[in-house]
C-alpha positions in Angstrom: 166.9 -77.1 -5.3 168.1 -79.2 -2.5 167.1 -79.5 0.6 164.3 -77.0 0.3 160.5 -77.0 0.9 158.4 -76.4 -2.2 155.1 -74.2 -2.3 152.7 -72.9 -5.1 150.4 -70.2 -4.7 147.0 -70.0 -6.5 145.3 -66.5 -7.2 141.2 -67.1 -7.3 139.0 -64.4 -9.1 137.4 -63.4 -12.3 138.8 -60.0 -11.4 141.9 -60.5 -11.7 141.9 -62.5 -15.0 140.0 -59.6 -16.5 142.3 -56.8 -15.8 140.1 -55.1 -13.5 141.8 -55.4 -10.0 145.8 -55.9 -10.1 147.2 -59.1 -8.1 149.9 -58.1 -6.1 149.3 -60.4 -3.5 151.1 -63.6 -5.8 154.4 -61.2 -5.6 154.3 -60.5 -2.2 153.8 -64.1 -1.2 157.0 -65.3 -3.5 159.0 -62.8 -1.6 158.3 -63.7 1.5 158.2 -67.1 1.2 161.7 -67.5 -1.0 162.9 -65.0 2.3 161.7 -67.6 4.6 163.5 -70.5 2.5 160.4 -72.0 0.8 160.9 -72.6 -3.3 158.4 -71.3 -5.0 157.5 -73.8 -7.9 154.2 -72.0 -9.8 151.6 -69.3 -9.3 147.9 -69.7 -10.6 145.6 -67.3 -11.7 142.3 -69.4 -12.0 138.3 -67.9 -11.9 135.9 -68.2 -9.5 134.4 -71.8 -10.3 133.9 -74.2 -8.1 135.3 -77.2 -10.2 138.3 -75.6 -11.1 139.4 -73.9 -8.1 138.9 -77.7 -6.7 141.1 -79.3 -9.4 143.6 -77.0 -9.3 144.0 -77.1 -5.1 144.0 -80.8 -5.3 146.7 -80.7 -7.9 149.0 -78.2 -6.1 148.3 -80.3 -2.6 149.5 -83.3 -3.8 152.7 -81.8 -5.6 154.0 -78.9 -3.0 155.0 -79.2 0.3 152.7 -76.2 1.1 149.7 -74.5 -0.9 148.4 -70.7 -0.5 145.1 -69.4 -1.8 144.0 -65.6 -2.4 140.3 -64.6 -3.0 137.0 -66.0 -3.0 136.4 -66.2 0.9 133.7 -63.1 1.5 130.0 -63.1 1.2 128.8 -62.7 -2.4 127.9 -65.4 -4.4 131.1 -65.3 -6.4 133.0 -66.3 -3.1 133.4 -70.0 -3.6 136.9 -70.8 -2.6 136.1 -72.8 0.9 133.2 -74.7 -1.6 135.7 -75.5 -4.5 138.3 -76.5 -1.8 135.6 -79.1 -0.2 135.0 -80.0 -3.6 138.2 -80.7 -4.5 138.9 -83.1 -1.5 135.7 -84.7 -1.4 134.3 -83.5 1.8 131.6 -81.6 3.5 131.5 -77.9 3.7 130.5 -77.3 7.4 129.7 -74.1 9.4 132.4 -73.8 12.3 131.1 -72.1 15.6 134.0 -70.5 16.5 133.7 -68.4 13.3 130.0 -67.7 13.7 130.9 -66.6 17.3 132.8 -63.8 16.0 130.6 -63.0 13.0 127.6 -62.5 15.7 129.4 -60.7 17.7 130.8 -58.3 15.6 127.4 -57.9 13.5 124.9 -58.7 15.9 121.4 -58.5 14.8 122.9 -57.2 11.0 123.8 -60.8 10.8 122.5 -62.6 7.5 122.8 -65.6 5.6 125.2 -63.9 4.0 127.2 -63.0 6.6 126.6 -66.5 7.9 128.4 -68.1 4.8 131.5 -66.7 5.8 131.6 -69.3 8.8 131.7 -72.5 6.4 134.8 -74.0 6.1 136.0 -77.5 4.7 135.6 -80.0 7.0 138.5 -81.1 8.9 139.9 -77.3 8.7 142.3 -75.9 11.0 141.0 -72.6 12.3 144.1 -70.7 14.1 143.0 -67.3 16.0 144.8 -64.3 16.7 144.3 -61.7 18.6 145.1 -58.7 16.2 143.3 -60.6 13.3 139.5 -59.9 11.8 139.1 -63.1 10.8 141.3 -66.3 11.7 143.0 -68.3 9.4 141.9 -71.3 7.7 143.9 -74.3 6.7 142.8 -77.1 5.5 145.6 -80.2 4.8 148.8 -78.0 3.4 146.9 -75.5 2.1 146.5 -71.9 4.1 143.7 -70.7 2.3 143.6 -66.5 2.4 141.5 -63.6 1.5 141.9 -61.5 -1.7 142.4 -57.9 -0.3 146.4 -57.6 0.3 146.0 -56.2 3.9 144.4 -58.4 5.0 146.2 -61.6 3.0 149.4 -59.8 4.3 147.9 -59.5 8.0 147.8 -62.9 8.3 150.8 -64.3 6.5 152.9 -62.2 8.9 151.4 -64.1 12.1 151.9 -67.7 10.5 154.8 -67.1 8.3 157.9 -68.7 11.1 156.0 -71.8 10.8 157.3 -72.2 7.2 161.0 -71.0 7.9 163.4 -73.5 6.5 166.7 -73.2 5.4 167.7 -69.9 3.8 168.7 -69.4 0.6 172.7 -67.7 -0.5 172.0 -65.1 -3.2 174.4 -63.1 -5.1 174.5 -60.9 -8.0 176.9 -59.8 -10.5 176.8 -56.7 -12.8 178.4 -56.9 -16.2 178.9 -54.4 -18.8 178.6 -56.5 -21.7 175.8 -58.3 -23.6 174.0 -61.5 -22.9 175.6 -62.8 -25.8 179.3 -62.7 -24.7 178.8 -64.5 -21.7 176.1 -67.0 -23.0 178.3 -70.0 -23.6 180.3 -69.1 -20.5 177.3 -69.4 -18.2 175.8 -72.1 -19.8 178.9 -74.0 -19.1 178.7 -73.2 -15.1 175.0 -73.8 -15.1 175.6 -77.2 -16.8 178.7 -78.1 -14.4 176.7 -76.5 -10.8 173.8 -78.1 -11.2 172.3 -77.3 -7.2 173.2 -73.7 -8.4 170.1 -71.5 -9.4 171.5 -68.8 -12.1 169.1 -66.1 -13.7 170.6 -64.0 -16.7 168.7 -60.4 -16.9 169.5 -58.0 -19.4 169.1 -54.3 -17.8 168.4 -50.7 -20.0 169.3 -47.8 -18.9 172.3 -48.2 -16.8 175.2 -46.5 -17.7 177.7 -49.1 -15.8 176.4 -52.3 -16.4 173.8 -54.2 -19.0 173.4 -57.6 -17.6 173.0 -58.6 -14.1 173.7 -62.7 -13.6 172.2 -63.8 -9.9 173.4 -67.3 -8.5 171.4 -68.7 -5.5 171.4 -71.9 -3.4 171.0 -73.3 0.2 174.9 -74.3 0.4 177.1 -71.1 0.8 180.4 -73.5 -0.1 178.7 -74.2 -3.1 177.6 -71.1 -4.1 181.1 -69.5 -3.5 183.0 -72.1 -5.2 180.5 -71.7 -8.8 180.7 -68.0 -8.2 184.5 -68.2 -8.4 184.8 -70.5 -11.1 182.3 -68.0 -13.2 184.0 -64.9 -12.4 187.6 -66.5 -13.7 185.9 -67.5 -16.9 184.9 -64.1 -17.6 187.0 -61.4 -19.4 188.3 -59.0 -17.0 186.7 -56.1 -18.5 182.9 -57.2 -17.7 182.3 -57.7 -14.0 181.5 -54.3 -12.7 180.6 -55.6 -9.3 179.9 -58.6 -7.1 176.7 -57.7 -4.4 
């Protein structure tokens, strides 16, 4: 879509893939982030192994302007995240003492090697601390690498997010008593004619008033206004129930 940055998140964890924990945290990043005006272009679900969580970083760092991570930064031994990323980049994984500063004093003499793995971090990592956060967040290159547990993921991406604000996006959505099929050819035709356009077509049960809602989004309000009006005309009069 034009003029817009690009992002893909990737969800680490065998716990997710095997139906014992629910992600929710890939959902709540793609809101926030399409809020902000950042496209997002794929989600990952991958396990926690240190070659693929590597591979698959590297991949999404070199084709999206930014890269988030969920999962695999605590102490157990299937936390490997930071040691996949380093992996994946070909550097060290060193222990940063602003980290273990915190760790110590927070555990004191309970501190561990365990807890002490928690302070290693790709080298070259930004670390940025913030007051009202446990733990600071990590960055390393364009990719913001966060923990697995939503409150805490969403914690931090609410202190960061402005520095990923770019251009909104225009959304609106249309409510049509009809079915997909009588308006298939219709939209297809807009879609093929507004190509900077972004149209969805989602059939809806239940509703008493409408059974299809069409949404139509870009980053140029003109735009969006003149493909909305040139979609409404071309439909019978009878099947927009609303514009929102």
């Amino acid at each position: 879509m034009h003029n817009s940055k690009t992002s893909g998140i990737i969800i680490i964890g065998n716990e997710i893939l095997s139906g014992k924990v629910r992600d929710i945290n890939s959902f709540y990043l793609a809101c926030e982030l399409r809020e902000l005006g950042v496209e997002v272009k794929r989600i990952s679900v991958i396990p926690d192994e240190i070659e693929i969580i590597g591979s698959e970083v590297t991949a999404f760092s070199g084709r999206y302007d930014y890269v988030f991570t969920s999962g695999g930064v605590g102490p157990t031994h299937d936390d490997v995240t930071m040691a996949g990323i380093a992996r994946g980049f070909g550097v060290n994984l060193v222990s940063h003492e602003g980290i273990k500063n915190i760790l110590y004093s927070r555990y004191k003499e309970l501190v561990n090697s365990s807890v002490l793995k928690m302070t290693e971090v790709p080298e070259g990592s930004d670390i940025e601390f913030h007051e009202n956060m446990r733990f600071p967040v990590v960055s390393f290159r364009n990719v913001v690498i966060f923990p697995g547990i939503p409150e805490y993921m969403q914690n931090k991406f609410s202190m960061i997010k402005e520095k990923f604000r770019s251009s909104v996006f225009h959304l609106r959505r249309l409510y049509l008593n009809c079915q997909e099929s009588n308006i298939a050819d219709i939209l297809n035709g807009v879609v093929e004619k507004y190509k900077d356009v972004s149209f969805g077509s989602y059939p809806v049960l239940g509703k008493p008033d409408f059974r299809v809602i069409i949404t139509a989004e870009t980053k140029s309000e003109e735009l969006l206004k003149t493909a909305l009006y040139e979609l409404i005309n071309r439909l019978p009069g009878d099947f927009l129930v609303r514009v929102e």
